[in-house]
N, C-alpha and C positions, 0 to 999 in steps of 0.2 A: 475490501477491499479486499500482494501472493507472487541463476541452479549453477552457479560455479563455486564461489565462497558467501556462504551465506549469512548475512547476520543474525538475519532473526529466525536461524534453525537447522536447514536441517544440511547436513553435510555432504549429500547426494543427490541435487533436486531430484531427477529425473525420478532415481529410485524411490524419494519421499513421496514425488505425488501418486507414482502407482502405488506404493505398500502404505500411506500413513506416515505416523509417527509423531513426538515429540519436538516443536521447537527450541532453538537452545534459552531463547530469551522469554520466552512466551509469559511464565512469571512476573517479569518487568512487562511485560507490553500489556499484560493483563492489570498490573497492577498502576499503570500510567493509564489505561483506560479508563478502570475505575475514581481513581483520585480526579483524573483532571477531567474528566465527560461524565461520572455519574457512569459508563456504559460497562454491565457483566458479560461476560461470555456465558452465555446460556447453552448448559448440553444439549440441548437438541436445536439449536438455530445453526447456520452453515452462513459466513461471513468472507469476502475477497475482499482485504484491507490493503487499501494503495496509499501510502504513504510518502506523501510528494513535500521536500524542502524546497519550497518558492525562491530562499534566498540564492539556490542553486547555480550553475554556469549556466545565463543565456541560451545558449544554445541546446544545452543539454534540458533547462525544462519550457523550451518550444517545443523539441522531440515528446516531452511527456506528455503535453497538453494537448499536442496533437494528435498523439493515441487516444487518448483519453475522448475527443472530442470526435474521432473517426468510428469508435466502437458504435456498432449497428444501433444495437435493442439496448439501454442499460438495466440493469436489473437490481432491486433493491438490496440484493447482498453485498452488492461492493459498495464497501465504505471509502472514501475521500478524507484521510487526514491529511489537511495541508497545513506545512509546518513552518512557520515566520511568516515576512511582509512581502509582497509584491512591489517590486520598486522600478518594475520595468512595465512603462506605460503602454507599451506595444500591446503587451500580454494580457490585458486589461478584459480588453472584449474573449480570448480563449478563456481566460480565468473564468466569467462570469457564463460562461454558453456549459463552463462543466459543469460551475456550481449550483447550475438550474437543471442537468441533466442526471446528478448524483446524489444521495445522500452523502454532506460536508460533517466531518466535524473539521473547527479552525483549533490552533495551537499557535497564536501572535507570538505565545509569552518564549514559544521552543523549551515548555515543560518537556517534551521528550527524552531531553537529553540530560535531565536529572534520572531518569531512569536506567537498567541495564537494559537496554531496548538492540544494541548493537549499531542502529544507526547511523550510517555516513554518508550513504546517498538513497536514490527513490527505493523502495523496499515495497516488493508485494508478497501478499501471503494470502494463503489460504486458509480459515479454520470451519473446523463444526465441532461445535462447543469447545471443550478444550484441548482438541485434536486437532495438530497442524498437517493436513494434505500436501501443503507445498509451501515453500518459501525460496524467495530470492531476492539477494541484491541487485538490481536492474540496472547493469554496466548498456552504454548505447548500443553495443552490437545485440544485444537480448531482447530490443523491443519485438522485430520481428517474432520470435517465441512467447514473451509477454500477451502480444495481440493476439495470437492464435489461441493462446491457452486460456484468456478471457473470453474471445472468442464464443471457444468450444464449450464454455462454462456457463454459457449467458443464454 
């Protein structure tokens, strides 16, 4: 699954994804990885974690699922956390065209938010291993930049 205020990290996108660096949450997100998936951050594997709340504004996750569903090639580094219930029957068929084009993990229960994860809307990030490349909170004017920089990554 990865630049104005970011929650899960880093405080400069632009500057984080060129130089590196430390997430601020990466601790809680690693450590809500583990507890609720079973899933490590292994130093040498490289992960783009999208981090999508389903319960979100209508319209704002049509916008995501529609990025998500326009990406050309997807590639097994981006991980799909989607977080709570789908309760909008529209979204149904987008839902199901990502979940077959991504590796999902689901979070029904919105363990997330037991964690320090920073969390308050779609959040993507970049790691390899326990090194955060880039991180952002994904406000709707960012998707254009989002797409690109998956994009460019894929």
């Amino acid at each position: 699954m990865v630049a104005v205020a970011v929650a899960l990290g880093c405080s400069n996108p632009s500057k984080q994804s060129a130089e590196g660096g430390s997430c601020k949450y990466l601790n809680g997100f690693s450590l809500y990885l583990s507890n609720s998936f079973g899933e490590k951050l292994s130093e040498s594997k490289e992960n783009l974690f999208y981090l999508l709340p389903l319960e979100s504004c209508e319209p704002c996750l049509s916008l995501h699922l529609d990025l998500l569903v326009r990406l050309k090639n997807p590639d097994e580094k981006i991980i799909l956390v989607l977080i709570g219930n789908n309760y909008v029957a529209e979204f149904q068929r987008k839902l199901e065209t990502v979940e077959n084009k991504y590796r999902c993990l689901r979070d029904p229960k919105k363990l997330v938010f037991q964690y320090e994860t920073g969390l308050s809307k779609p959040v993507i990030f970049h790691l390899k291993g326990n090194e955060c490349k880039y991180g952002l909170v994904i406000q709707d004017q960012d998707l254009p930049a989002v797409e690109s920089y998956l994009n460019s990554k894929l």
